[in-house]
C-alpha positions as protocol buffer text, in pm:
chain_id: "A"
residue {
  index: 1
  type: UNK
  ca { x: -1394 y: 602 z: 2332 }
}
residue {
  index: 2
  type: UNK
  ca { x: -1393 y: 547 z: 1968 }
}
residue {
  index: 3
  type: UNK
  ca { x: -1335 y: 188 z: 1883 }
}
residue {
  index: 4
  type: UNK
  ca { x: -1003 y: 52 z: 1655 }
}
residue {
  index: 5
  type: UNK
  ca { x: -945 y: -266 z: 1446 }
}
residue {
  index: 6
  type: UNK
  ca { x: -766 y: -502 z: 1552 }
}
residue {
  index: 7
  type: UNK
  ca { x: -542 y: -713 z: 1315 }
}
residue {
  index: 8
  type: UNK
  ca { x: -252 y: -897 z: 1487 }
}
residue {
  index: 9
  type: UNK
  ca { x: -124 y: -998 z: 1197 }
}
residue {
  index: 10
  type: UNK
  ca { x: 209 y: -986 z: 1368 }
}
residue {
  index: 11
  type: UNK
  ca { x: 91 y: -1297 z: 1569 }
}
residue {
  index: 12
  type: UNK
  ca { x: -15 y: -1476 z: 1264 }
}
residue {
  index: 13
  type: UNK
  ca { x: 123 y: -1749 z: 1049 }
}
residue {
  index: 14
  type: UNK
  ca { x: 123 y: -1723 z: 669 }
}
residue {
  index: 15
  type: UNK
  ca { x: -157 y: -2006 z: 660 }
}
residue {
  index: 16
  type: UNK
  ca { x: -401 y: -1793 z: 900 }
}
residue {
  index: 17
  type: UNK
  ca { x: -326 y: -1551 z: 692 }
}
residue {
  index: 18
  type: UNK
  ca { x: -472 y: -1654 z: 421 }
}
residue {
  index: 19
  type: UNK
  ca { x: -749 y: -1762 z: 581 }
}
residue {
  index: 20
  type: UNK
  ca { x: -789 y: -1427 z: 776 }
}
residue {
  index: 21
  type: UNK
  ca { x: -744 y: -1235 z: 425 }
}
residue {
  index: 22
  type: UNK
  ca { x: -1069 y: -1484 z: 295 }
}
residue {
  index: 23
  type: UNK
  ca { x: -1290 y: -1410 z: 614 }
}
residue {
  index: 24
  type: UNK
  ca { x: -1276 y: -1038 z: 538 }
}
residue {
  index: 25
  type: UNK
  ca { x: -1336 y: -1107 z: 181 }
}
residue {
  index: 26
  type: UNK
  ca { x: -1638 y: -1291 z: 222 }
}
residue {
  index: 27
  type: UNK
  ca { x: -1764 y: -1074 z: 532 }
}
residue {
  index: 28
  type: UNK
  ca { x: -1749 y: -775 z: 305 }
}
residue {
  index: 29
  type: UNK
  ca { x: -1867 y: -863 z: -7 }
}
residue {
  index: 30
  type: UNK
  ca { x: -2191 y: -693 z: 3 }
}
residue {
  index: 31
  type: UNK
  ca { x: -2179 y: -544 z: 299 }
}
residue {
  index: 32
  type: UNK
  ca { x: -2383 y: -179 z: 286 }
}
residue {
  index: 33
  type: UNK
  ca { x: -2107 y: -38 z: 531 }
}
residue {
  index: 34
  type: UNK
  ca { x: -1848 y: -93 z: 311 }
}
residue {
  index: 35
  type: UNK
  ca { x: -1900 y: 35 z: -78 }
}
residue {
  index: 36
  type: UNK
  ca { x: -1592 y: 92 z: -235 }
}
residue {
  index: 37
  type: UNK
  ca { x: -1264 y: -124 z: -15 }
}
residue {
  index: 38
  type: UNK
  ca { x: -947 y: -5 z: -98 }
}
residue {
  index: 39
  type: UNK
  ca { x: -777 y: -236 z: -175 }
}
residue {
  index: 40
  type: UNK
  ca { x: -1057 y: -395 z: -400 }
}
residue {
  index: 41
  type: UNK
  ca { x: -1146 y: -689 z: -246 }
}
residue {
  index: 42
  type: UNK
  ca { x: -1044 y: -889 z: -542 }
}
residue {
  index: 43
  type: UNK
  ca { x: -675 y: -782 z: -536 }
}
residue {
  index: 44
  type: UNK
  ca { x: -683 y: -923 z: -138 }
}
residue {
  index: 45
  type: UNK
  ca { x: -847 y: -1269 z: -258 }
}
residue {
  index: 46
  type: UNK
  ca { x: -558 y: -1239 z: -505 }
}
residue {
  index: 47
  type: UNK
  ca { x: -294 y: -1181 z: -262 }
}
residue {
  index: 48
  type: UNK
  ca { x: -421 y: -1479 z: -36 }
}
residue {
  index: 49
  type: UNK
  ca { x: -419 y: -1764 z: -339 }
}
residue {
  index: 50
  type: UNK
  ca { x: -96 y: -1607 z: -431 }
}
residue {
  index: 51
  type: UNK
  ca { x: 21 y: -1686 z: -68 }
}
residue {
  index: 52
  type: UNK
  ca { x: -140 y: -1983 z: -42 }
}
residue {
  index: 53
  type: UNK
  ca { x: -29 y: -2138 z: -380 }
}
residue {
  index: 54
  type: UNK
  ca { x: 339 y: -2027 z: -262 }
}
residue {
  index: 55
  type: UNK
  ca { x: 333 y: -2247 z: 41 }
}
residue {
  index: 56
  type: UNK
  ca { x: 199 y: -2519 z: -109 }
}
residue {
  index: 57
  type: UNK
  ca { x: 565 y: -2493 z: -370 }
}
residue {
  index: 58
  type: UNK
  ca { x: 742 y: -2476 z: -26 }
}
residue {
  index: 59
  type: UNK
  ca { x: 635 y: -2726 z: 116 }
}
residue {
  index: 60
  type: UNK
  ca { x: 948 y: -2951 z: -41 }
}
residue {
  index: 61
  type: UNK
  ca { x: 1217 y: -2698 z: 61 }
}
residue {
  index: 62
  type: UNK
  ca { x: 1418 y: -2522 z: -64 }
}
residue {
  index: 63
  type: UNK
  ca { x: 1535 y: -2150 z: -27 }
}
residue {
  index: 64
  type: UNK
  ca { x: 1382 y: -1978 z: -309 }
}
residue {
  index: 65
  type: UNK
  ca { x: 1060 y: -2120 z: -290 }
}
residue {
  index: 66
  type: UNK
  ca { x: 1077 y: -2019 z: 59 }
}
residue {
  index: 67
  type: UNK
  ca { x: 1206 y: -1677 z: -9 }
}
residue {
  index: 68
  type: UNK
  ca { x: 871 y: -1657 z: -277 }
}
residue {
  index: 69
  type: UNK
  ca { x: 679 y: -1750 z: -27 }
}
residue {
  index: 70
  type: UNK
  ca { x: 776 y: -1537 z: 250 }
}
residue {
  index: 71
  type: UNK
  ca { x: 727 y: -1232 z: -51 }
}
residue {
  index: 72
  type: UNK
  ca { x: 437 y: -1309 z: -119 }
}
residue {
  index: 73
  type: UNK
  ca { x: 332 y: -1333 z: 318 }
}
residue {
  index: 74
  type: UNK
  ca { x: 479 y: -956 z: 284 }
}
residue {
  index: 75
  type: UNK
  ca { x: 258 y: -850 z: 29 }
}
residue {
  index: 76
  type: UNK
  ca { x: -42 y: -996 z: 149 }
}
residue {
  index: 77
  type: UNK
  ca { x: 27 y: -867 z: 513 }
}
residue {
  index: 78
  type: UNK
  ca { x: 60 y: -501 z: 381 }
}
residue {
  index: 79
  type: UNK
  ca { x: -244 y: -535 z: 166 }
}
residue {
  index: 80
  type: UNK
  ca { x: -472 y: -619 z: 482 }
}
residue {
  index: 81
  type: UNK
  ca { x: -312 y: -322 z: 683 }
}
residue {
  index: 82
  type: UNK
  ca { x: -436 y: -102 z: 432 }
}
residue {
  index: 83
  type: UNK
  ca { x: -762 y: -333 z: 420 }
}
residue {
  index: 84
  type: UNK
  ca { x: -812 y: -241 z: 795 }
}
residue {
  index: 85
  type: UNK
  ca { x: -722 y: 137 z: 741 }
}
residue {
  index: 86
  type: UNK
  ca { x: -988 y: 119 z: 544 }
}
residue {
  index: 87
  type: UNK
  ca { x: -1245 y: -39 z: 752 }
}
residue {
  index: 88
  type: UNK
  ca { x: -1144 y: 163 z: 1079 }
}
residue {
  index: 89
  type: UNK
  ca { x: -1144 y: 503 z: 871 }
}
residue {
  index: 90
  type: UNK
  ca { x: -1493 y: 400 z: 736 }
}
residue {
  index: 91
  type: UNK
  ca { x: -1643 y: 255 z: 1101 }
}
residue {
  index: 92
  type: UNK
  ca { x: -1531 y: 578 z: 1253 }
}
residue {
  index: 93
  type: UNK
  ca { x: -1488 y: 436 z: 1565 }
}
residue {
  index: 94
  type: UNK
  ca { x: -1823 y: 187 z: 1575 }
}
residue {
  index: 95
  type: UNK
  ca { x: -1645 y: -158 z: 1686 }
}
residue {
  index: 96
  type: UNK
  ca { x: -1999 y: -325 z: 1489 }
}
residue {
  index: 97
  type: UNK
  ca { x: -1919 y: -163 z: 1171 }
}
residue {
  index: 98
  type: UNK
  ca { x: -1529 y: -314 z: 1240 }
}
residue {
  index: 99
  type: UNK
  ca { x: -1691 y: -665 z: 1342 }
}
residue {
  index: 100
  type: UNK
  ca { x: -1898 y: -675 z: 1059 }
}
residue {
  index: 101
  type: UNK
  ca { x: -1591 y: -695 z: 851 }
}
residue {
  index: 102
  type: UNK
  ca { x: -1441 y: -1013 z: 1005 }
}
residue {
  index: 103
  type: UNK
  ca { x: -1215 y: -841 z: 1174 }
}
residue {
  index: 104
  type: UNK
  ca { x: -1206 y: -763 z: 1587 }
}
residue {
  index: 105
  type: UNK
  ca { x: -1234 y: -412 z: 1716 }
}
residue {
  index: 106
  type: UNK
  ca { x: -1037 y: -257 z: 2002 }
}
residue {
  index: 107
  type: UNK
  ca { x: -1066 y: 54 z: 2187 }
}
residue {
  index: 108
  type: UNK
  ca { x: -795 y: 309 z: 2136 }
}
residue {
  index: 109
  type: UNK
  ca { x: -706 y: 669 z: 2275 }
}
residue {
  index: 110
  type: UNK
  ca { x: -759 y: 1005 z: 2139 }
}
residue {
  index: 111
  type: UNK
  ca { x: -840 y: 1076 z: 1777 }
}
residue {
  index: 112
  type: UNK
  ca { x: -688 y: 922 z: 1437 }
}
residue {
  index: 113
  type: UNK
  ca { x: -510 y: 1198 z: 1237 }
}
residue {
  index: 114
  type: UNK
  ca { x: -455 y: 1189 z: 895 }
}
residue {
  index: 115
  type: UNK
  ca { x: -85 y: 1115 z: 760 }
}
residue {
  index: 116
  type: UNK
  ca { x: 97 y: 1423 z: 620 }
}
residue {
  index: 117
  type: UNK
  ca { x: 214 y: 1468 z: 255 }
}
residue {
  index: 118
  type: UNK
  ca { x: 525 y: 1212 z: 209 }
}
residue {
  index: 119
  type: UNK
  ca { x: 861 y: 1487 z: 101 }
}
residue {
  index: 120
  type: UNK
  ca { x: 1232 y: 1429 z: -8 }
}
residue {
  index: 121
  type: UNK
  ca { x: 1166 y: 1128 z: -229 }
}
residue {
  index: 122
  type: UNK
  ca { x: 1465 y: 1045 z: -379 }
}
residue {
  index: 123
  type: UNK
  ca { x: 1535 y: 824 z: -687 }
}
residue {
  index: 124
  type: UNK
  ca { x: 1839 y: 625 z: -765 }
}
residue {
  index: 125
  type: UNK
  ca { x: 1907 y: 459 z: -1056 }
}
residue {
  index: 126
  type: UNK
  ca { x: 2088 y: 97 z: -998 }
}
residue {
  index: 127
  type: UNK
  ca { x: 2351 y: -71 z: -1169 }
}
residue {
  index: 128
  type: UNK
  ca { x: 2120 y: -298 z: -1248 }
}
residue {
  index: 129
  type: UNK
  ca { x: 1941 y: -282 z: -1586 }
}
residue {
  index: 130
  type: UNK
  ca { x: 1579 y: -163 z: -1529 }
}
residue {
  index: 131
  type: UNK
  ca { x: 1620 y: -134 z: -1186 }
}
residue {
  index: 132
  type: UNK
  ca { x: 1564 y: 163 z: -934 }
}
residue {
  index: 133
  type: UNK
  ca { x: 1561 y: 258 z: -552 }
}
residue {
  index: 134
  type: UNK
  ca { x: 1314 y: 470 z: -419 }
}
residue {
  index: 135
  type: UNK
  ca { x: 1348 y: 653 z: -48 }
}
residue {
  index: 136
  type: UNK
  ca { x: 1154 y: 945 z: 128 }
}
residue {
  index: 137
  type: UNK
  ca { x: 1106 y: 1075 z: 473 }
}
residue {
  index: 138
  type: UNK
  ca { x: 913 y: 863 z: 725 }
}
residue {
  index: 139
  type: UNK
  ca { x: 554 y: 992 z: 778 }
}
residue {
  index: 140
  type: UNK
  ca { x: 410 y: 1054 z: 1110 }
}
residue {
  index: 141
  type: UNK
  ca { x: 81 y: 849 z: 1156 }
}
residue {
  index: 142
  type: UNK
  ca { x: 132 y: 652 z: 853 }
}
residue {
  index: 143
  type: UNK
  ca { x: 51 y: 313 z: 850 }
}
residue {
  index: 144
  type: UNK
  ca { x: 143 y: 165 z: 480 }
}
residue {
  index: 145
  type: UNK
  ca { x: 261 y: 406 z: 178 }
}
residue {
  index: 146
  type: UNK
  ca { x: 90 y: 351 z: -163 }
}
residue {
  index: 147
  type: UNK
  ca { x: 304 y: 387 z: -425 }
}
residue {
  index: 148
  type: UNK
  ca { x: 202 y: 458 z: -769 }
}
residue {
  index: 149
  type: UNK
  ca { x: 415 y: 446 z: -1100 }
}
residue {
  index: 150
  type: UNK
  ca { x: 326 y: 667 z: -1456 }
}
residue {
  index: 151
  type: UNK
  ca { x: 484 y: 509 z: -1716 }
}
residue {
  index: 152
  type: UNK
  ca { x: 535 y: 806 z: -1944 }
}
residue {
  index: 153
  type: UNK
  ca { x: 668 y: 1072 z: -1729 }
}
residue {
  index: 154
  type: UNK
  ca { x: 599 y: 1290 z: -2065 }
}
residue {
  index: 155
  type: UNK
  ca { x: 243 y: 1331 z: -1979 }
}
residue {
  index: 156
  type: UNK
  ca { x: 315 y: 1530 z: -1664 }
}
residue {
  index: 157
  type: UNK
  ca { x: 270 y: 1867 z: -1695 }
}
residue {
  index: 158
  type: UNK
  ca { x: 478 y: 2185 z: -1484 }
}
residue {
  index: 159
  type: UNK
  ca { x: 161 y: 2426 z: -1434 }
}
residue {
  index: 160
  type: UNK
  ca { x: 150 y: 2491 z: -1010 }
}
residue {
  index: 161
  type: UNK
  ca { x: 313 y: 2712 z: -856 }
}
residue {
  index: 162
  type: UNK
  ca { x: 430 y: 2771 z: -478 }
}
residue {
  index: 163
  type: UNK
  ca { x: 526 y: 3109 z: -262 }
}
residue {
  index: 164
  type: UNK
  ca { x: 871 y: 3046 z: -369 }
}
residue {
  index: 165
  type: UNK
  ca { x: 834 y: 3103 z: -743 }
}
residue {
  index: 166
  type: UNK
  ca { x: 936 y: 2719 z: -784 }
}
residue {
  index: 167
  type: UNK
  ca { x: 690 y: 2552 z: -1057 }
}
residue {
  index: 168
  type: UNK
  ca { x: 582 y: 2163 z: -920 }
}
residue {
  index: 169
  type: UNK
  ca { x: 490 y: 1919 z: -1156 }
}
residue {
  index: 170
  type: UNK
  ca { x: 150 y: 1850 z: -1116 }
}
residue {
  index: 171
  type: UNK
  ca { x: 4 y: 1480 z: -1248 }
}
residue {
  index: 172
  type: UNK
  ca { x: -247 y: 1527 z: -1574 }
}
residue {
  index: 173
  type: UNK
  ca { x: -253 y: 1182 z: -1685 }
}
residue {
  index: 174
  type: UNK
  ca { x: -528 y: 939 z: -1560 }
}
residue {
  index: 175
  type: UNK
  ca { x: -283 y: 618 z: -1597 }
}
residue {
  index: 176
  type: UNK
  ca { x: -127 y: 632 z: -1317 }
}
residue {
  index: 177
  type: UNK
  ca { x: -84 y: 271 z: -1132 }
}
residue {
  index: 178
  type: UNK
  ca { x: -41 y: 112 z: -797 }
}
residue {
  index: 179
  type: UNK
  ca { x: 338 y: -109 z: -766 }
}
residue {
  index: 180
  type: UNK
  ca { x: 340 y: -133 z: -405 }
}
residue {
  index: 181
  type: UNK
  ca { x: 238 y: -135 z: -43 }
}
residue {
  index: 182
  type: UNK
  ca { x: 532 y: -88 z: 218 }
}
residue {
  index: 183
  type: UNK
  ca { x: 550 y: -49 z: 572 }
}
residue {
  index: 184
  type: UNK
  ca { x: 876 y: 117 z: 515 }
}
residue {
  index: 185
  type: UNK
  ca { x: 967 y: 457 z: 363 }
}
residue {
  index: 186
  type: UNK
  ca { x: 1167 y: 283 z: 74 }
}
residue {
  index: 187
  type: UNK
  ca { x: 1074 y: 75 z: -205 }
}
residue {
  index: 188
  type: UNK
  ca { x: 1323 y: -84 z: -456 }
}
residue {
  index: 189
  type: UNK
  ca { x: 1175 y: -193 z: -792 }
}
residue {
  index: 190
  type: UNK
  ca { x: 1303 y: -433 z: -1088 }
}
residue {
  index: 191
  type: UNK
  ca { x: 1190 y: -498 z: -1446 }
}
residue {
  index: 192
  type: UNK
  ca { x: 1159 y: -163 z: -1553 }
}
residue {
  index: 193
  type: UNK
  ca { x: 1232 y: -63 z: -1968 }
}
residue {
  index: 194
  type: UNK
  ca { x: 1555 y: 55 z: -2004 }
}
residue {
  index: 195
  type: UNK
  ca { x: 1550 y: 415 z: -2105 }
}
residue {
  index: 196
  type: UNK
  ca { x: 1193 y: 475 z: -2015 }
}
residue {
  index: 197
  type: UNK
  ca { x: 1158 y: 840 z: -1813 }
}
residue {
  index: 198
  type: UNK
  ca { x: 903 y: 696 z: -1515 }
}
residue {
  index: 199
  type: UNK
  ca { x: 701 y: 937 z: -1286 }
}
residue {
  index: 200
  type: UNK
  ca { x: 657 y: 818 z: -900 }
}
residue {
  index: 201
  type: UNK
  ca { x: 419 y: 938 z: -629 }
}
residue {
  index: 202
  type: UNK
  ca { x: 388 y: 813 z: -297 }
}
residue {
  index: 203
  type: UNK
  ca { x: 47 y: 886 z: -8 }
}
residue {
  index: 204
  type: UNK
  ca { x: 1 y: 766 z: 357 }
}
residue {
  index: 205
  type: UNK
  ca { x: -265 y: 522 z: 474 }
}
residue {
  index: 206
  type: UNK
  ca { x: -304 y: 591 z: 843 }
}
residue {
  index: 207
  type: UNK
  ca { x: -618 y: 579 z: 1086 }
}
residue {
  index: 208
  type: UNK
  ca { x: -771 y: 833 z: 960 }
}
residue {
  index: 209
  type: UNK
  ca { x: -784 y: 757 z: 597 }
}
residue {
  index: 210
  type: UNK
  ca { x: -574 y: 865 z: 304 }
}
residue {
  index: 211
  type: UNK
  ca { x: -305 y: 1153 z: 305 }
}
residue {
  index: 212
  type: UNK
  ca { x: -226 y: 1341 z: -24 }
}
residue {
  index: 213
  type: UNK
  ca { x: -23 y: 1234 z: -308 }
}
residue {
  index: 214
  type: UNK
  ca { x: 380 y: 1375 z: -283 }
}
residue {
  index: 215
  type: UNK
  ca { x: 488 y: 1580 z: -547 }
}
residue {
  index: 216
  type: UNK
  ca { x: 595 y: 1306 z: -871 }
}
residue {
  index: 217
  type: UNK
  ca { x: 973 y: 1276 z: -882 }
}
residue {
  index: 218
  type: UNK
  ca { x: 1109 y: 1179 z: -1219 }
}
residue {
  index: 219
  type: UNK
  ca { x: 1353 y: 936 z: -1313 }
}
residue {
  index: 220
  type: UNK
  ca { x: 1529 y: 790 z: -1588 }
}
residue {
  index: 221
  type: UNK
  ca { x: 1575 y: 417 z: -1572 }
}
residue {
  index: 222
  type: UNK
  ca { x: 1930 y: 255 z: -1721 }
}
């Protein structure tokens, strides 16, 4: 029986956390089984001094530091899910290659299998300036959903075609960039340039590794 990670970050605090998010750092930095993390190793140390430094500003009260600091918990606890995707897609179920990561290893039943495509993404513009909503159907098997923003929805181009004659717009441009991590199939997003066109794709992280990118849905921000 192939062999699983084993996170509980459920049954963590935001301090072991932190520390949990360093002992994977440091047991994968150089480690031959594990070339290319996604995330990069350096956004999860990031994630982790972010957390940290945010309890240390809550420490006095108060319910926005509080509020930052339980953001920034979020954000690191979704980065180390897709960490251990990651690791448990590249051990293929070998509970020493998941070990050798910091993390534990448990055995699980039956095969991984890789997320689908994510569909019906749907973009809402908010009332607020430079702010949008993003939704799309839950994925089956998916872990985390990436989600990746183009800036200049311009440099997309219309060029693939599907059975039903419909033309999909297919992403050209190589500056496409990661926003988010989310457990759930929504995502709302702020700070965005008023009357900027954006481009959005989402793909699945599950057990099995990475699904394929959705189909970019446009929108124009207010």
């Amino acid at each position: 029986m192939k062999a699983k990670i084993g996170l509980k970050l459920s049954k963590m605090s935001a301090d072991d956390k932190v520390e949990f998010a360093r002992s994977m750092v440091l047991a994968m930095t150089g480690n031959a089984h594990f070339s290319n993390p996604s995330p990069a190793l350096a956004t999860v140390a990031q994630a982790a001094t972010d957390l940290e430094n945010a309890i240390m500003a809550a420490v006095d009260g108060g319910k926005s530091k509080t509020a930052v600091m339980h953001a920034k918990e979020v954000v690191l606890q979704n980065i180390l899910t897709q960490l251990g995707l990651y690791v448990e897609a590249t051990a293929n179920g070998d509970a020493s290659i998941i070990l050798s990561s910091g993390a534990d290893a448990k055995h699980g039943a039956g095969a991984p299998q890789v997320p689908a495509t994510p569909a019906h993404i749907n973009a809402v513009t908010s009332s607020a300036e430079g702010a949008i909503s993003l939704d799309w159907d839950r994925v089956k098997n998916a872990r985390v959903y990436v989600v990746e923003q183009l800036d200049d929805a311009s440099t997309i181009q219309s060029s693939r075609t599907i059975n039903t004659g419909n033309t999909l717009p297919v992403p050209v441009a190589a500056n496409w960039h990661q926003v988010a991590i989310v457990t759930k199939s929504k995502l709302a997003l702020t700070g965005l340039n008023s009357g900027n066109k954006y481009a959005f794709r989402i793909y699945c992280v599950g057990a099995a590794g990475n699904g394929n990118y959705s189909t970019p849905v446009v929108i124009k921000v207010l």
